[in-house]
C-alpha positions, 0 to 999 in steps of 0.5 A, spaced: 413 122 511 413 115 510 420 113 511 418 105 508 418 110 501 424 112 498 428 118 499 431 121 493 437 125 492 440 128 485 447 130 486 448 125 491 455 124 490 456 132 493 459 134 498 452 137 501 448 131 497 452 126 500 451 128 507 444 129 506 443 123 504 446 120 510 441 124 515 435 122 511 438 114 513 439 116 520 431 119 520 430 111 519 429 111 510 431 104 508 431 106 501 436 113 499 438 113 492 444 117 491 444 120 483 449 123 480 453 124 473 457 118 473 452 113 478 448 108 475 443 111 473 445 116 471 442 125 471 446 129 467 442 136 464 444 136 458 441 130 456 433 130 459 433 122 457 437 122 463 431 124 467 427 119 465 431 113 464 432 115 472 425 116 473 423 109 470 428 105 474 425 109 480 418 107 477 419 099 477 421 099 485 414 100 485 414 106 491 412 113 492 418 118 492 417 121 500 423 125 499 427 128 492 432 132 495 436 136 489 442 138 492 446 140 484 448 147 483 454 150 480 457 157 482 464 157 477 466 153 472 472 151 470 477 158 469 470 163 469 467 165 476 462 169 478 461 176 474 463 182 478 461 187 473 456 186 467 463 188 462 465 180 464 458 178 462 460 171 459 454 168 454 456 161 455 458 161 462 451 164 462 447 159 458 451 154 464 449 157 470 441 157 467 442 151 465 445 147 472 441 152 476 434 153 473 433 149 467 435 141 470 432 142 476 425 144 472 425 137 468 426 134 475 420 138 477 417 135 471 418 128 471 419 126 478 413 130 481 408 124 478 413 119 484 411 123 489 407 120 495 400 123 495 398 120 500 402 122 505 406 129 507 412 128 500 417 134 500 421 137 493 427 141 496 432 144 492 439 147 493 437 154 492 442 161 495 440 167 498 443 171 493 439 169 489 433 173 492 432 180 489 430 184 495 436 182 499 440 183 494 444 190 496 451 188 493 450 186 487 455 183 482 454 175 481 449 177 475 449 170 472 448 166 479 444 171 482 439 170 476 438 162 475 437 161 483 432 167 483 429 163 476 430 157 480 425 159 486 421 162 481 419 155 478 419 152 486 414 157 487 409 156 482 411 148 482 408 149 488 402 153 486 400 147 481 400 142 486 396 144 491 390 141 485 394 135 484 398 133 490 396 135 496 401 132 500 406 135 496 411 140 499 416 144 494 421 148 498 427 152 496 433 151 501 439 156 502 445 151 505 449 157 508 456 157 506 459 150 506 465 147 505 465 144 499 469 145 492 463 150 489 465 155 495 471 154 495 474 160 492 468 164 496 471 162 503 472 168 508 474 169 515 468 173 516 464 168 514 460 162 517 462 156 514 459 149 516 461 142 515 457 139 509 454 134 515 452 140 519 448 144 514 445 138 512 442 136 520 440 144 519 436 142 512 433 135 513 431 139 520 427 144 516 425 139 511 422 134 517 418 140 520 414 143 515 406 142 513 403 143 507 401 150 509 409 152 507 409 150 500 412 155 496 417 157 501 425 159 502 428 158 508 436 159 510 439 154 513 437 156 520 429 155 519 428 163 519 425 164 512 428 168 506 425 173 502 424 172 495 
């Protein structure tokens, strides 16, 4: 990667986004944008004219994107959590959870894979969670995040097949974080779980983003480089 382009980071006022973006300072970029909902610019899903004021700003720095890291995500939202059984089912924290986790990272696929340098190794990476792949699900619940996140892989994979023909050097990654101390896991926190500091998942991330070739597009990997089933 060329570390004299940009890193992009959308959701960068996050806990994991934020610590992303620092890591990807130490590898030496001179140039991290951190985006979120209330920065200037600004990307909010719910309105794509976000997206492409964003991408424009971005266009007139006259540079390619080497990374575009998309670290948004919601898992719970104000009182509704995830659903345990299908009775709690909820249509609006439904459409919430395809909206953040799906739709908004697919309109960032959308309008920022044109930014993306083609003439050095890019990554496209997006937060994606291991409960969000169907053959490891053995315990079920968690209908509506479980299928936004495996929709989200769905769109990384095929992204990846598109640009095979039309951007060879770009790397489309799905990345399960782990459990990280942040506002989304909060309520998920157990003992019996490994839970990271936000600077430590994200040394794991950048890691794995530095280390893949073009032959790994398409993939999703855990934290600890060991990839994921779909």
């Amino acid at each position: 990667m060329n570390i004299e382009n940009l890193a992009v980071i959308v959701g960068g006022t996050g806990a994991i986004g934020n610590a992303i973006a620092n890591e990807l300072e130490k590898l030496g970029f001179e140039e991290v944008l951190k985006i979120g909902t209330k920065t200037n610019p600004s990307i909010d899903f719910n309105d794509e004219n976000t997206i492409i004021k964003t991408t424009e700003f971005i266009k007139n720095k006259n540079k390619p994107i080497s990374i575009l890291f998309d670290a948004t995500g919601i898992l719970h939202h104000d009182d509704s959590m995830p659903e345990k059984t299908l009775k709690s089912i909820d249509i609006n924290f439904a459409k919430k959870n395809f909206l953040i986790n799906s739709i908004g990272p697919a309109l960032l696929i959308k309008h920022f894979v044109p930014l993306l340098d083609s003439e050095n190794k890019s990554v496209f990476a997006t937060l994606s969670a291991k409960v969000g792949s169907i053959s490891d699900n053995g315990f079920g619940g968690w209908y509506s995040y479980r299928a936004s996140k495996a929709a989200l892989n769905q769109l990384i994979k095929t992204a990846s097949i598109e640009m095979k023909v039309k951007n060879k050097q770009a790397i489309f990654l799905a990345l399960h974080p782990g459990t990280v101390k942040s506002n989304l896991s909060q309520p998920f926190q157990k003992t019996n779980l490994k839970i990271q500091e936000p600077e430590e998942s994200a040394k794991h991330l950048v890691k794995i983003i530095n280390s893949v070739d073009q032959s790994q597009t398409g993939k999703f990997f855990n934290w600890d480089g060991s990839e994921l089933p779909w």
